[in-house]
C-alpha positions as CSV (number, residue, x, y, z in Angstrom):
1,X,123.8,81.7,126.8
2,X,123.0,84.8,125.0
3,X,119.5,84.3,123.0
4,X,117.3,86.7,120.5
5,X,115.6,88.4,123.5
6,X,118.2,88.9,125.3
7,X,120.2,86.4,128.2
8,X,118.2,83.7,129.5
9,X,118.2,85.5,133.2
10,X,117.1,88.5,131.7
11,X,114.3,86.9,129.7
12,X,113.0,84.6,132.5
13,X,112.8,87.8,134.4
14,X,111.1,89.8,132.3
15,X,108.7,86.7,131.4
16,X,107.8,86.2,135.4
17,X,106.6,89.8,135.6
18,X,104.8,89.8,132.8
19,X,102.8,86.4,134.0
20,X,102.2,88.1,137.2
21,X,100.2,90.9,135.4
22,X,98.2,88.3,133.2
23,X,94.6,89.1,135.1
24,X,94.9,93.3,134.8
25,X,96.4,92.9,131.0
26,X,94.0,90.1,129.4
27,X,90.7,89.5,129.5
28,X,91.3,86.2,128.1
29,X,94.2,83.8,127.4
30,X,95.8,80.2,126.6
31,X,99.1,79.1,126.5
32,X,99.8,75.6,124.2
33,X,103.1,73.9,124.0
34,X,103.7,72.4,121.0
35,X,105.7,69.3,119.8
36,X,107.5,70.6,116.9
37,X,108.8,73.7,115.6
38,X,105.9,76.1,113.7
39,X,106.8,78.6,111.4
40,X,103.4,79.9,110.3
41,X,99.2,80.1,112.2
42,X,96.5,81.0,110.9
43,X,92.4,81.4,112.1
44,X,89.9,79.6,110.1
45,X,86.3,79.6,109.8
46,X,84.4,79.9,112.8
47,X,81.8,77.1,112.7
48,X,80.2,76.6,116.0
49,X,78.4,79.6,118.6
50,X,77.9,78.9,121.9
51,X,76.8,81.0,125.1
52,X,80.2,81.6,126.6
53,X,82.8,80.6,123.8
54,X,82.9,80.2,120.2
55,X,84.1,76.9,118.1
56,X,86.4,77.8,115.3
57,X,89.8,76.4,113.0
58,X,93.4,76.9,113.6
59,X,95.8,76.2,110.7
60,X,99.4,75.9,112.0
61,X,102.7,74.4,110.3
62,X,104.4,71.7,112.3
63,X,108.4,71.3,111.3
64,X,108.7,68.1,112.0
65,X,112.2,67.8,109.9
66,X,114.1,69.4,113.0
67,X,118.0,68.0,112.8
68,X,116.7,65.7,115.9
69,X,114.5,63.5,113.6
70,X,116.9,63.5,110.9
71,X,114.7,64.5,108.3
72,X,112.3,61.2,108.6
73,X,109.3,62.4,110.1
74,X,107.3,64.3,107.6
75,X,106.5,67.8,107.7
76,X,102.7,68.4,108.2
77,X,100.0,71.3,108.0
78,X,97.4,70.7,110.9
79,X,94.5,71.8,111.6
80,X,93.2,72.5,114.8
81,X,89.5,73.1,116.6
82,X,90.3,76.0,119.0
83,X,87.6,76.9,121.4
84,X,87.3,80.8,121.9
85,X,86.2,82.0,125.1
86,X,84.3,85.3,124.8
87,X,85.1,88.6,126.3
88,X,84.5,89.2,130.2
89,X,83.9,85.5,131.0
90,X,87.0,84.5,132.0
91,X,88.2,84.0,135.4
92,X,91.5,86.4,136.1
93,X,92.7,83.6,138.1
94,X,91.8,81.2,135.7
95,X,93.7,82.7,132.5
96,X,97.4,83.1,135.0
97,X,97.2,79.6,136.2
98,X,98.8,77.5,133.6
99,X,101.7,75.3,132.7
100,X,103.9,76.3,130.1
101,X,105.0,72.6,129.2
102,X,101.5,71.5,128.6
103,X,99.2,72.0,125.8
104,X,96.2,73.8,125.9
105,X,92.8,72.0,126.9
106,X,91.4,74.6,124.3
107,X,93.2,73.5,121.6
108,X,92.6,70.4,119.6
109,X,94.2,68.8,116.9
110,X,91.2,67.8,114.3
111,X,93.1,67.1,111.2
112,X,96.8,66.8,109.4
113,X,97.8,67.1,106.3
114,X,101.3,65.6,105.3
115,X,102.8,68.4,103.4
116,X,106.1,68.5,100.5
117,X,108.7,70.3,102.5
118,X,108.4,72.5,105.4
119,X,105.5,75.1,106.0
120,X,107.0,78.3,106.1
121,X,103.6,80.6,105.7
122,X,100.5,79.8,105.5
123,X,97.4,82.3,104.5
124,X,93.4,81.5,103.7
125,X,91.1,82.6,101.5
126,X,88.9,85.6,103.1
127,X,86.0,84.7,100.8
128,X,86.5,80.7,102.0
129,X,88.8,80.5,105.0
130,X,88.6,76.5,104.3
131,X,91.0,77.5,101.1
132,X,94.8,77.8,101.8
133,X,98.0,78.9,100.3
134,X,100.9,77.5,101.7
135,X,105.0,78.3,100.9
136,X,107.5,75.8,100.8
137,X,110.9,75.8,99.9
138,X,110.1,75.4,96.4
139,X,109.4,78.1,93.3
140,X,105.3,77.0,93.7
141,X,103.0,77.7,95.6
142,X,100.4,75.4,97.2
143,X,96.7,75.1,97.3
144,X,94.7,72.9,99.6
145,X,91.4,72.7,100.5
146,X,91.6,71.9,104.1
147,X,88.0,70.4,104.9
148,X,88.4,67.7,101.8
149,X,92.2,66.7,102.1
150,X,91.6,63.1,103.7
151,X,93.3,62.6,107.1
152,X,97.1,61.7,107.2
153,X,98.9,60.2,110.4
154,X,102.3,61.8,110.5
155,X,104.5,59.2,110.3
156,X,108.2,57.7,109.2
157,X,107.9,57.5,105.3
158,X,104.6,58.5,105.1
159,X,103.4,59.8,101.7
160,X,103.0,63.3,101.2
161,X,99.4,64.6,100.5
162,X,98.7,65.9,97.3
163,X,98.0,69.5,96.8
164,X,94.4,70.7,95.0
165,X,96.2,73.3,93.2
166,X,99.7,74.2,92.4
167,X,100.4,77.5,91.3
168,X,103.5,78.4,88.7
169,X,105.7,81.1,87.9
170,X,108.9,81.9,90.6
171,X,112.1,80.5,88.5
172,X,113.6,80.4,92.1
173,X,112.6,79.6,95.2
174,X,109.6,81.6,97.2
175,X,109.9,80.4,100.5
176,X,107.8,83.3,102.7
177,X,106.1,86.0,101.0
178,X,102.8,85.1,100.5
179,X,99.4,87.3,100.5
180,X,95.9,85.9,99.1
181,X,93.3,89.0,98.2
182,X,90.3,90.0,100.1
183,X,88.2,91.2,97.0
184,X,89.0,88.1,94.4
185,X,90.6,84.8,95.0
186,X,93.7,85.9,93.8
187,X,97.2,85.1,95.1
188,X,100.1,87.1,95.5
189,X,103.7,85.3,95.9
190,X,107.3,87.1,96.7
191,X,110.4,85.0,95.9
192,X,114.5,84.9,95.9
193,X,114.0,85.7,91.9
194,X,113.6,89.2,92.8
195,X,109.9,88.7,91.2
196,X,106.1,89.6,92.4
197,X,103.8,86.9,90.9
198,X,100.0,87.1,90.9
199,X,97.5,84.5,89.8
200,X,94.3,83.7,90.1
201,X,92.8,80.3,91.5
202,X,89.7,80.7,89.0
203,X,92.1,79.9,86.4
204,X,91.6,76.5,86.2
205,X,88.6,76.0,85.1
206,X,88.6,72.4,85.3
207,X,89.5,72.6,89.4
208,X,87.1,75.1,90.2
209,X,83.7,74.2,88.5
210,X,81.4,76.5,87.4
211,X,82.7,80.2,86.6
212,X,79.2,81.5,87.0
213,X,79.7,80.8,90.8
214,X,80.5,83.2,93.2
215,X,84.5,82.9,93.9
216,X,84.3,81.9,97.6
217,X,82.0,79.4,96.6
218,X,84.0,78.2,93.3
219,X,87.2,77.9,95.3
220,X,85.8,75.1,97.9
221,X,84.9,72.8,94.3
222,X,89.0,72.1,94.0
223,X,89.0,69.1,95.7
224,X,86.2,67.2,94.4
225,X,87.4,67.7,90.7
226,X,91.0,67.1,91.1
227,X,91.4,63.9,93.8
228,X,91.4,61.1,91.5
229,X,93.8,62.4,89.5
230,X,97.5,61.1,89.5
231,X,99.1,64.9,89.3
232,X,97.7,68.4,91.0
233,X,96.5,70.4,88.4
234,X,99.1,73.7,87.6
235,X,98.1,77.4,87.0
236,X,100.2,79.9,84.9
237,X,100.4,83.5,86.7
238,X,98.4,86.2,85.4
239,X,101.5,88.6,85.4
240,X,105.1,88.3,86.7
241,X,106.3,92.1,88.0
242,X,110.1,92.7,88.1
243,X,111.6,95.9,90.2
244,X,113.6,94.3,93.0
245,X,117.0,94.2,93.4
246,X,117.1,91.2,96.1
247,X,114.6,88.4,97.4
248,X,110.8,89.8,98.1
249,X,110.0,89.2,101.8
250,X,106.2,90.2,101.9
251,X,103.5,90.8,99.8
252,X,100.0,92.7,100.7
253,X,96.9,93.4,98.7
254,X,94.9,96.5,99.2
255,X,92.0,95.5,101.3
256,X,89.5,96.9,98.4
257,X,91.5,96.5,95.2
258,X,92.6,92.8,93.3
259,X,95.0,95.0,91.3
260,X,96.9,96.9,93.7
261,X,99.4,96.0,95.7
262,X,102.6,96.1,97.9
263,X,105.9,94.3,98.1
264,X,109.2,94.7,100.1
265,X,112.4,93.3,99.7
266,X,116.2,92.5,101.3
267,X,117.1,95.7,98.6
268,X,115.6,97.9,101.7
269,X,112.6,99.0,99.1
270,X,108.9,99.0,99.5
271,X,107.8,99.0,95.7
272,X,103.7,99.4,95.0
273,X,102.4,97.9,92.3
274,X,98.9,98.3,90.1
275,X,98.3,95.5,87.5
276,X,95.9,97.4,85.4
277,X,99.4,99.5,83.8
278,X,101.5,96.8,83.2
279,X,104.4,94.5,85.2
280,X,106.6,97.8,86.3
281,X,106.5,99.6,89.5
282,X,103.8,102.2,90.3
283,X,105.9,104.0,93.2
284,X,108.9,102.8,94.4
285,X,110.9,104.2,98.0
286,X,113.2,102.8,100.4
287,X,111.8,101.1,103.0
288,X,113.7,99.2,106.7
289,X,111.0,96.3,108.0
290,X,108.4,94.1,106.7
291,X,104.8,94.7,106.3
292,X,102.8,94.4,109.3
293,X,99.4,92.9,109.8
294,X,97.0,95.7,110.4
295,X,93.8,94.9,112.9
296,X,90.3,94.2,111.5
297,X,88.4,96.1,114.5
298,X,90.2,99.1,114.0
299,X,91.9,100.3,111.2
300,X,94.3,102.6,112.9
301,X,95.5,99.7,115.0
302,X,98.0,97.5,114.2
303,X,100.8,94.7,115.2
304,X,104.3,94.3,114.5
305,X,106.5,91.5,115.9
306,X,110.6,91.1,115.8
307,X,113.1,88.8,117.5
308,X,113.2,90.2,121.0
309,X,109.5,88.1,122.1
310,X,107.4,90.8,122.4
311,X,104.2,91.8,119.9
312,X,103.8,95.2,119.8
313,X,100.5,96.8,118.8
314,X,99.8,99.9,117.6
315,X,97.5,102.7,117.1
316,X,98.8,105.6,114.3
317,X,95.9,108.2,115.8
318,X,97.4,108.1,119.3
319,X,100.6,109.1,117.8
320,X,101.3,113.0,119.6
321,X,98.6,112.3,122.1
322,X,100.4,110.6,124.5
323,X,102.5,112.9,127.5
324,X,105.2,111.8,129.7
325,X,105.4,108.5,128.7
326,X,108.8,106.6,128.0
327,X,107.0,104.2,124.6
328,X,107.7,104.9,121.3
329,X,104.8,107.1,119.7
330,X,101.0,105.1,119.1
331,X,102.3,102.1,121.1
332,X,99.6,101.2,124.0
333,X,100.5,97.4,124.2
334,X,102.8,94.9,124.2
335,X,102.4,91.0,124.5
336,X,105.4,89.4,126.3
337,X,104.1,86.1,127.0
338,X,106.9,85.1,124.1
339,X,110.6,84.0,125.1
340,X,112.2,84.2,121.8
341,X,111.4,85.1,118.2
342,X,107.5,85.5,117.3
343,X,107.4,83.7,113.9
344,X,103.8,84.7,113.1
345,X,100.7,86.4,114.5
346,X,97.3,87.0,113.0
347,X,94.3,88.8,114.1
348,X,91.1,86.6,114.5
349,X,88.3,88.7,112.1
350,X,85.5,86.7,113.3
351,X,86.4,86.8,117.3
352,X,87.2,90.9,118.2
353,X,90.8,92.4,119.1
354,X,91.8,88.1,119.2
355,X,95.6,87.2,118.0
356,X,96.8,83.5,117.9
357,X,100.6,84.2,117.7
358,X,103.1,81.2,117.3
359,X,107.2,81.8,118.5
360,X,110.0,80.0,118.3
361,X,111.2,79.5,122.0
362,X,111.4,75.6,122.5
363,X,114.7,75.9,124.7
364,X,113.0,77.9,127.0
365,X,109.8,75.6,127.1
366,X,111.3,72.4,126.5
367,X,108.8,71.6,123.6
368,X,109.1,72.8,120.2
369,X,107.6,76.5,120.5
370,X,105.0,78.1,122.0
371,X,101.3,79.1,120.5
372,X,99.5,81.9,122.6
373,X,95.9,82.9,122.0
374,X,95.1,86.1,124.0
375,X,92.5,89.0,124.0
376,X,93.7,91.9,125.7
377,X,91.6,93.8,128.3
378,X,89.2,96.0,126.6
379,X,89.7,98.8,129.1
380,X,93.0,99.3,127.3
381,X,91.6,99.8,123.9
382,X,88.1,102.1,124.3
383,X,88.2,105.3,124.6
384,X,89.4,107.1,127.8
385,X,86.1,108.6,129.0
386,X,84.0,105.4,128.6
387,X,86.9,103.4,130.6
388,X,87.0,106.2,132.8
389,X,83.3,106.5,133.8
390,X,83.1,102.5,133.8
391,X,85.4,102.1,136.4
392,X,83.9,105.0,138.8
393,X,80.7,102.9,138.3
394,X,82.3,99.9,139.7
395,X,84.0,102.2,142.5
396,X,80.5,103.1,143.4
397,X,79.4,99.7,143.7
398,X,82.4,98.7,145.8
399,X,81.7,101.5,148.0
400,X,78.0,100.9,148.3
401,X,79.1,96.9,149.0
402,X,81.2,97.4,151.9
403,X,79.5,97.2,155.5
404,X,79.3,100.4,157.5
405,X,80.9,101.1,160.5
């Protein structure tokens, strides 16, 4: 059986010797087999400190409509309490000893949400991580405020939970790219009508209480205006831009403008876009991959994932600093705890050089994926001197510890 990553001999192999190097690579690690299929995870807020690890939400999408179940068990968005342990209090032995068929003691499932149609991405709010867009296979987009949707048991025929906001404007399905804005609440959608559409959730008044508010604040009011009524509220975009030639596969904001922004598409191009001249492209140039998810503890660093298994990370300022080394230029690590197809990674801002990533390798695990949530060593990511002199210290110690002759 041939798979993504290569045959299954070849990826069991390469899988055992990357389990055997768990305690040098990580300082900290979990391993959760899930029951269904995921397609999208995301961190939360972090809502609990404690002396050795940190409380915090996990949003991840649960395909429950797998051909197995024939379509009758509903779809759902759950959310998750995921306890973080912080750096250099693991055991090494401690973070290799696990079972891949079992789910993690550190995560646990605190909520679901019975969601229309499959989750294919899922992205929160930076001003109010509790807020959350989510893509279907639909033109709209989804909004939900996760603490105040009630409950739902996942069940045959069990109705769907109803958004807090719906956003409008694809006249064609937008089943993946999806961004939301680190300056404003505004959203940012790709679809299969070639289209960028941008809106913003303060838009409806009505759902978001008073404008006077600040926007992280305004946005967790959705709920409490909107549950008694018999329909989700609807938001028209605030501008529709046209300038690719196929389906938009990602969307990004500029971290420090609500009017700039990024797209790419099947048509090869990367198109950037500024909303304060109008609906046409600012720059436009060929582009071959989709937009990666760039680190918030370094902003050289960043991660890029693909059907092989492995997460790659990256650092642009080691690029021509490396000698005699066989890795492509600014790579300095790669996650392979993955036997097939990463579907989605992000970088935890509250919880350092943290990534929960999610892939799609339930043949391999006999479950319906695999969700990973790993810290690697930080001797790999300081700077060379202060790793250097660190580790003479300790060779010191060692010496100083061992009984004379």
């Amino acid at each position: 059986m041939k798979e993504r990553g290569g045959s299954r001999a070849a990826v069991d192999e390469r899988y055992a010797q990357w389990k055997s190097l768990i305690p040098v690579l990580y300082d900290w690690f979990a391993n959760h087999n899930l029951v269904w299929p995921s397609l999208s995870c995301r961190w939360g807020p972090q809502f609990e400190k404690a002396t050795y690890k940190n409380r915090q939400r996990l949003y991840l999408s649960e395909q429950a409509s797998a051909p197995a179940t024939d379509g009758s068990m509903p779809n759902t968005l759950v959310i998750a309490n995921c306890e973080v342990v912080k750096p250099r209090v693991a055991a090494a032995e401690h973070i290799s000893q696990f079972n891949e068929e079992a789910r993690s003691p550190f995560v646990k499932k605190y909520k679901t949400i019975v969601h229309p149609g499959e989750v294919n991405r899922i992205r929160e709010l930076p001003q109010n991580s509790k807020i959350i867009a989510t893509h279907t296979d639909s033109p709209d987009v989804l909004i939900w405020d996760v603490e105040s949707q009630p409950n739902r048991h996942a069940v045959l025929g069990a109705t769907e939970s109803r958004p807090d906001l719906i956003l409008r404007g694809h006249q064609e399905n937008a089943e993946f790219a999806l961004a939301m804005c680190p300056a404003e609440p505004y959203v940012l959608s790709g679809g299969k009508d070639k289209s960028v559409v941008l809106w913003s959730i303060q838009d409806h008044i009505s759902a978001l209480g008073d404008s006077s508010s600040s926007p992280g604040a305004s946005a967790s009011k959705m709920s409490g205006k909107t549950a008694n009524e018999k329909d989700s509220p609807k938001v028209d975009p605030r501008g529709v831009f046209h300038g690719h030639d196929s389906t938009v596969e990602d969307v990004q904001f500029c971290p420090s403008s609500a009017q700039e922004f990024c797209s790419v598409g099947d048509d090869a191009c990367l198109i950037l876009w500024d909303a304060r001249t109008g609906t046409n492209p600012a720059v436009k140039v060929n582009f071959f991959s989709y937009l990666d998810q760039w680190s918030p503890d370094k902003a050289s660093v960043f991660g890029s994932s693909a059907e092989d298994g492995f997460l790659n990370v990256w650092d642009h300022e080691k690029i021509g600093k490396k000698k005699n080394t066989n890795s492509p230029a600014g790579l300095f690590f790669q996650h392979a705890g993955h036997r097939d197809k990463i579907v989605d990674f992000h970088w935890n801002s509250s919880d350092p050089w943290t990534i929960v990533s999610v892939s799609d390798d339930g043949e391999s695990t006999g479950g319906g994926g695999t969700l990973q949530i790993w810290r690697m060593s930080d001797l790999i990511y300081r700077p060379e001197d202060e790793v250097l002199s660190e580790l003479e210290a300790f060779k010191a110690h060692l010496a100083s510890c061992t009984p004379r002759a």
